[in-house]
N, C-alpha and C positions, 0 to 999 in steps of 0.2 A: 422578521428580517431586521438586520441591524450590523453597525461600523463594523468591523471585527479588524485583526492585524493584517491579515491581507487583503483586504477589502472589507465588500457587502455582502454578504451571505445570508440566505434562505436558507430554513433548517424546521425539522420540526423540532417541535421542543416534546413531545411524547419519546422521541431518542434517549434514553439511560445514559451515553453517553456523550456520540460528538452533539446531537444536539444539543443537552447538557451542558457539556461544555463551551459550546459558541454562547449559548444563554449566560452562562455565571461566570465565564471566562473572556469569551470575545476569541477565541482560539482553540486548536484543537491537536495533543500531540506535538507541542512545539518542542520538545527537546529530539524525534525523530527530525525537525525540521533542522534542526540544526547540525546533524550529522551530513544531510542532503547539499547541505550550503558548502561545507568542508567538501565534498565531492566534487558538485558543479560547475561549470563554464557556463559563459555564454555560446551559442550553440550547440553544446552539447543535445543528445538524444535521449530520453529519456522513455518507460513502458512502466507503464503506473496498471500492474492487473489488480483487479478490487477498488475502484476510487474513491466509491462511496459519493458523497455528495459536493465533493472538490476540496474540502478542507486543507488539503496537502495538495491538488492538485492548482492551484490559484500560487504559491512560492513557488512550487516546482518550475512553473512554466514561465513564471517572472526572473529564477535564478539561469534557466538556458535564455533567456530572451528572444527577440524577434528571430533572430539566426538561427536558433534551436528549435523544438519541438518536444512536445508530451503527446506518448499516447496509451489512451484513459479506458482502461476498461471497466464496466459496472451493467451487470445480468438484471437486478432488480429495477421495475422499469421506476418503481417512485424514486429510487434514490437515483436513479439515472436521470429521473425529468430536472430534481434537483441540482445537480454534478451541471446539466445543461442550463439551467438557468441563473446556477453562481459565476459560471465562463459569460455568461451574455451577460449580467450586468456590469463585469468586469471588464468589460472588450476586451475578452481575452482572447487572440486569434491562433495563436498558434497549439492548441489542442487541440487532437482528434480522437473523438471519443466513440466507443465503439461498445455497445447495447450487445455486449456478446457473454459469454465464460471463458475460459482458458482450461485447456486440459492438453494434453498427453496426446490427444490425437482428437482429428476432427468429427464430428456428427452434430447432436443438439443433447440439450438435457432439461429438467423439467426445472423450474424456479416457482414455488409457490408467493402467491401473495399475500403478506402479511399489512394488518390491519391497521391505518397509520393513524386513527384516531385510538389505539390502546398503547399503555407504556413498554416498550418493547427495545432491545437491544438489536436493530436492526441489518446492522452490521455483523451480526454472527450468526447469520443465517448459512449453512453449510449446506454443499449443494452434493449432491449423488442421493440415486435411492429413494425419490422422493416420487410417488405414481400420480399426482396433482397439482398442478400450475402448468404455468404456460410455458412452450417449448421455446427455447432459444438456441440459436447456434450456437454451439463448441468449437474453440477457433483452437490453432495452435499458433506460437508465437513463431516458431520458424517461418509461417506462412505472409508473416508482413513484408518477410524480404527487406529488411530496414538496411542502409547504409551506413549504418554508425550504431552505437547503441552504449551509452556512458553506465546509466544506472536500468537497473531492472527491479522494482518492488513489487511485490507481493506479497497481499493482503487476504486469501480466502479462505479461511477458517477449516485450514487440515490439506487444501489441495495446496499446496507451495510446492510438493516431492509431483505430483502430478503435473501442474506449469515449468518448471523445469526440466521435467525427460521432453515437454513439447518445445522444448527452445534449446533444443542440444547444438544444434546449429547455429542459432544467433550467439549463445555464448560462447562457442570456440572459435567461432568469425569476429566478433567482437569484444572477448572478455571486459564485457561489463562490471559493475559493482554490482553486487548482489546482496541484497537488503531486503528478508523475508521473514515475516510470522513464523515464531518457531514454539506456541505453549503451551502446545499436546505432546507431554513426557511417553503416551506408548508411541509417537510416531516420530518421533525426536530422530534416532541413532539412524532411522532409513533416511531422511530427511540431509543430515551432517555428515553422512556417507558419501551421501552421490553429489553432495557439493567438493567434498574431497576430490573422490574420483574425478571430478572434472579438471582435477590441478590448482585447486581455491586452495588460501587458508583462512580459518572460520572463526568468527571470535560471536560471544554474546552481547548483546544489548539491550539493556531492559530499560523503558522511559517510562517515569511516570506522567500519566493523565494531568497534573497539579505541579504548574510550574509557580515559585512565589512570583515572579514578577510577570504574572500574564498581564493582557493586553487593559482588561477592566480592571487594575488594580485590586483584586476580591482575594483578603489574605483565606478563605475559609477551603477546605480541603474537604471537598463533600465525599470524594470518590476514596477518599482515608489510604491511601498512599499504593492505591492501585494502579498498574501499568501494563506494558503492551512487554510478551517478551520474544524479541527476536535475534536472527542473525546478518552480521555484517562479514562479506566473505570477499576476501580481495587476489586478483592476481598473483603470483609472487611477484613480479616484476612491477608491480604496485609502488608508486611514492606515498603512498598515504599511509597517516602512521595511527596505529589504536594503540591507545595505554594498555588496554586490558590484556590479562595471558591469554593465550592463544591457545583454542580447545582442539586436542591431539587427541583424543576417546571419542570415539561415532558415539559411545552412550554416555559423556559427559553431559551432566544436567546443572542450569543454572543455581547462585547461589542471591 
């Protein structure tokens, strides 16, 4: 445990990376934080699928403020006991966080449990097809019924094209911002398709892990100039503006 930029956070340090990086950083992914910030209101609504252990869930929920709300989802129960005990030290009140999956349609799915005293990348645990661990329910995002909904992220290592046909409904009720993991190249072009198809236009955003000016002042770049690579996909009727060109090829691949 220790200060970090949004607070106090609990982490393991056997994590490769947000751990990792809360440890030598004090932060985790702050240049997506800052794309979030250029989004946000206060009140605004926000649906954080994959939370992980609140890293990005602890700004999100301080940039909608009291009027606003996050809701957290995370299948893994360790990183979900975490995600819940970095909102409790924080008195963080307005997240609801939700011990489920997100998919395409509802049932349960298996989440194995991985071993948190071995050095593991715990966050890129991918869920389908898996005959051992513990069942949890498979929710669909249509089914929150939400009244508003500003941003929508997602984080789950290959299902983003699957949380998205499950929220056909909230995004065309609410056209949302849509900020998802996009860097598995065979699943890419289905992916940047059906974000089309829904009337988005879709630009790349790659952040790297290693900002110079993180929170511990630590110039050293352990993770050597590795990043997360996804997409930012906006309404057309969007005021927000990306520098970057704008991907018009369902099989355009980052550079």
């Amino acid at each position: 445990m220790r200060p970090c930029r949004h607070g106090l956070m609990v982490y393991n340090r056997n994590d490769r990376y947000v751990g990792r990086s809360l440890d030598l950083y004090g932060e985790y992914a702050e240049h997506e934080v800052a794309v979030f910030r250029s989004i946000l209101r206060p009140g605004d609504v926000v649906v954080e699928v994959g939370a992980n252990i609140g890293a990005q869930t602890l700004p999100l929920a301080r940039m909608v403020g009291p009027s606003g709300s996050v809701v957290a989802f995370e299948p893994q129960e360790m990183l979900f006991n975490l995600l819940s005990a970095n909102l409790a030290l924080n008195g963080i009140a307005n997240v609801r966080t939700r011990r489920m999956a997100v998919g395409s349609e509802a049932g349960s799915i298996r989440v194995p449990t991985l071993d948190p005293s071995r050095s593991n990348n715990f966050g890129a645990l991918g869920l389908g097809g898996w005959d051992h661990g513990e069942l949890v329910p498979l929710v669909t995002l249509d089914s929150l019924d939400l009244p508003s909904c500003r941003l929508l992220k997602a984080d789950v290592e290959g299902m983003e094209e699957a949380v998205l046909r499950g929220a056909g409904g909230l995004i065309s009720g609410h056209r949302p911002v849509l900020y998802v993991e996009n860097d598995r190249r065979d699943r890419s072009p289905a992916l940047i398709g059906l974000i089309r198809s829904m009337g988005y236009r879709v630009w790349w955003h790659t952040a790297r892990l290693f900002d110079p000016g993180n929170f511990a002042g630590n110039p050293d770049d352990v993770f050597d100039g590795v990043g997360a690579v996804n997409l930012v996909a906006l309404p057309p009727d969007s005021d927000i503006h990306i520098p970057d060109p704008e991907i018009t090829d369902d099989h355009a691949w980052w550079r």
